[in-house]
N, C-alpha and C positions, 0 to 999 in steps of 0.2 A: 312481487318482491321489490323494496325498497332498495336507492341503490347503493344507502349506506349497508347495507344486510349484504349487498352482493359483494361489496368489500371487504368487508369481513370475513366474507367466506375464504376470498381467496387468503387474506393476510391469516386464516386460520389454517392454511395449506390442507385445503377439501382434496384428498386426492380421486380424481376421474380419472382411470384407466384409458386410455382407447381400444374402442373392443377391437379385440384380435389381434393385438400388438401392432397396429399400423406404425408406421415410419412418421417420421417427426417431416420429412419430406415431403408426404402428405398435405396437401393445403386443403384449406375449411372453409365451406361456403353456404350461404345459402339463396334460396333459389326461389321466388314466389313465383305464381301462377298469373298473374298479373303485378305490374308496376301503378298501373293507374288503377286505381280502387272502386272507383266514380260510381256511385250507385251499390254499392258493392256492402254489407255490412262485416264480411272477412275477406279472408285472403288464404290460400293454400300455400305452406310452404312445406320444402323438402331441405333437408342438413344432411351432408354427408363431405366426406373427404374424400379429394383426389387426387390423381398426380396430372391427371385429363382436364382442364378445367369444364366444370357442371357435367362430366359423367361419372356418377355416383361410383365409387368403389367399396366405401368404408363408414357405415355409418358412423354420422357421430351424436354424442349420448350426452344431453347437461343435465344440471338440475336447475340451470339459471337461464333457459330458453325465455325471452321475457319481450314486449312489446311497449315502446315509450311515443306518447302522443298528447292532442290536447287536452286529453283528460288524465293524465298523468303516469307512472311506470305499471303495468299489469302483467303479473307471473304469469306463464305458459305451461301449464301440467298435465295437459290432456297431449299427450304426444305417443304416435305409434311407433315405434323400433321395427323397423327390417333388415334386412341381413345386412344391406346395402344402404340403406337410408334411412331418416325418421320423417315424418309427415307431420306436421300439426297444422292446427288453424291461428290464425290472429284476429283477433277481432278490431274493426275500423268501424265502430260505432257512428262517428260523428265525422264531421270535414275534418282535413287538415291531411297533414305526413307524420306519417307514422314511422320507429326505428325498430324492426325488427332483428334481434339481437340472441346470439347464442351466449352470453355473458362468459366472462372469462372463465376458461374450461382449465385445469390443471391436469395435465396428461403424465406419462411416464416419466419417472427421471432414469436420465441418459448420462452421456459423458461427452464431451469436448476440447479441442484444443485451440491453439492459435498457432498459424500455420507462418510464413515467414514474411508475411505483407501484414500481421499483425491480426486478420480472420478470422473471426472465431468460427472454427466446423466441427460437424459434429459426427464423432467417432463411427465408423460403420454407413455411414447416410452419405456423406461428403468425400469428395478428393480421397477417399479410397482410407489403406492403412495410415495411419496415421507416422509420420517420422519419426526414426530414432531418437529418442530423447525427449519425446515431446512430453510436456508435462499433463494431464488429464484433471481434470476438473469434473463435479458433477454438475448437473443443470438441470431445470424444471422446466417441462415446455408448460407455458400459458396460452391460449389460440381463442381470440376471437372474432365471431365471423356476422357481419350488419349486414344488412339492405334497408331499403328507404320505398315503401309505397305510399301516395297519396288519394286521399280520397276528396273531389272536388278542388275546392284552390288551396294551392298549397300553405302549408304554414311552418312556422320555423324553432316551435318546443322543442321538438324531436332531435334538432340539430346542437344542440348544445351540448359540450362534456360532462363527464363528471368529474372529473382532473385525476380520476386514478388508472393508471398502469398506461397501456400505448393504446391510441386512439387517434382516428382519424376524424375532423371539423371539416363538413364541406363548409367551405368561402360559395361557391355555385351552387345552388339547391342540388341534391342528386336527382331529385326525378324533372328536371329542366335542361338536363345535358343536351345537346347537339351534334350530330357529327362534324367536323371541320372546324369547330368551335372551340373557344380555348373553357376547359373545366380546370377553375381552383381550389386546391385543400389544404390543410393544415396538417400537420404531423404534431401529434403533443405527447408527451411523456411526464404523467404525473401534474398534468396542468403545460406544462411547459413546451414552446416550441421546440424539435429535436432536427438538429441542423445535420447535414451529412447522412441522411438516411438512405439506402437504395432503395428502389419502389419500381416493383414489376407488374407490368402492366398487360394481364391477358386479355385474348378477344374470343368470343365462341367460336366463328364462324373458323377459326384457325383448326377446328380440328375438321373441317372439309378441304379448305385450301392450303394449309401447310404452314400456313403462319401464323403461330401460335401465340407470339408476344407480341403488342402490341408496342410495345416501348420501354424503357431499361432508364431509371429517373432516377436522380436525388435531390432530396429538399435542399433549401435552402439556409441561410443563415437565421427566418423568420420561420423556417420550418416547412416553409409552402414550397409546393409543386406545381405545375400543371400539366394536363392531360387533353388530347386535340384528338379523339377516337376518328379515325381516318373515314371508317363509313357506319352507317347504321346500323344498331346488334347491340348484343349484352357481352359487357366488359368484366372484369374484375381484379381489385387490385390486390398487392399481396406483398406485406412490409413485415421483416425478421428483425428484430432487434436483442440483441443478447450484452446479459450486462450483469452486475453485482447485485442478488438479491437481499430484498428488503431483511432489516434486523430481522432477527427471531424465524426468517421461513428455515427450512428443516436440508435446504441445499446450497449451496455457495452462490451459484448464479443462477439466474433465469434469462429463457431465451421466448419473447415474446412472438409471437405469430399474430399479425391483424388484416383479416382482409375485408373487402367492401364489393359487393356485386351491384352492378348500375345497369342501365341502358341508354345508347345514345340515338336521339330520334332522328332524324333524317331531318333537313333543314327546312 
């Protein structure tokens, strides 16, 4: 699938469900079976949503599961659905890094407000009942969820935008992270650096130790952040942006969801 077609799809407002009405709380990830591909002609991935980071609770369902590398964007349609998860393969034909990619998913619409710091939360998910008088808005959650494997040395096709919707540019290769090291990104929206973003930062090994977040960020005026993953393990980031949607979609605002799952190796 082409990524001008995956545009399309969403400014066609495709509506995907989340099976089982999962909560817009829920964060989306995905998960490969290896990071380094090296030899390797696929890769096993798993997609699912959680409130755990990478324990599966909620599968999640595209039609834009798609892999971007140096041989250019290739659909993902062989994909198994379980209760909990979906499973597919990517294929890594040749060298380079690959973007594995849940493409923008359009999930339920919901309702929202803005709470007295200016907030936008959303009804039933957030800070509880919402205040007397608050005004409600509808909103469309969009969520999507990348990883980066590379096969042999890496290369930099895969890293590049497509300047539509929110989307994260590693500045740092993702699969050359370090732990103790400083990792640079880019936040863009529609092409555009997006300044004042929050960016929450998990760590796995938080669900054995207790320390679930990693770090609590906001971009910058160029849109960048950075990330120093304290020790070795698989991270993931997880950026909300809600805002006025595009002419013509069929809900007033949209509230994006983008996360990025990494690994940072040991120095």
């Amino acid at each position: 699938m082409t990524r001008t077609k995956l545009t399309a799809a969403f400014l066609a407002g495709v509506m995907l469900a989340l099976n089982g009405g999962a909560a817009l709380a829920h964060q989306p990830y995905l998960r490969p079976n290896v990071f380094d591909a090296t030899g390797r002609d696929h890769v096993t991935v798993e997609a699912s949503f959680t409130e755990d980071v990478f324990a599966a609770e909620v599968v999640m369902r595209s039609d834009f599961f798609h892999v971007v590398g140096p041989n250019g964007d290739t659909p993902i349609s062989a994909v198994t659905y379980l209760r909990d998860l979906a499973v597919f393969e990517a294929a890594t034909p040749v060298d380079g890094t690959w973007r594995i990619s849940s493409g923008p998913r359009q999930g339920r619409t919901a309702q929202m407000y803005q709470n007295a710091a200016g907030d936008w939360k959303m009804v039933g998910e957030e800070d509880g009942t919402p205040p007397p008088g608050a005004a409600l808005v509808d909103v469309q959650s969009v969520t999507v969820a990348d990883v980066y494997v590379t096969r042999g040395a890496a290369s930099t096709e895969a890293l590049q935008p497509t300047g539509q919707g929110l989307e994260l540019k590693p500045i740092t290769h993702p699969n050359q992270i370090i732990a103790g090291e400083d990792a640079v990104f880019e936040l863009l929206l529609n092409g555009q650096p997006l300044a004042n973003a929050p960016v929450t930062v998990f760590r796995e090994a938080g669900r054995w130790d207790g320390r679930k977040v990693e770090a609590d960020l906001s971009t910058g005026p160029d849109g960048r952040f950075t990330i120093r993953a304290s020790d070795p393990g698989a991270y993931m980031t997880l950026i909300r942006h809600r805002m006025q949607a595009p002419a013509g979609s069929a809900v007033p605002y949209v509230s994006y969801s983008h996360t990025l799952t990494f690994v940072a190796e040991a120095g």
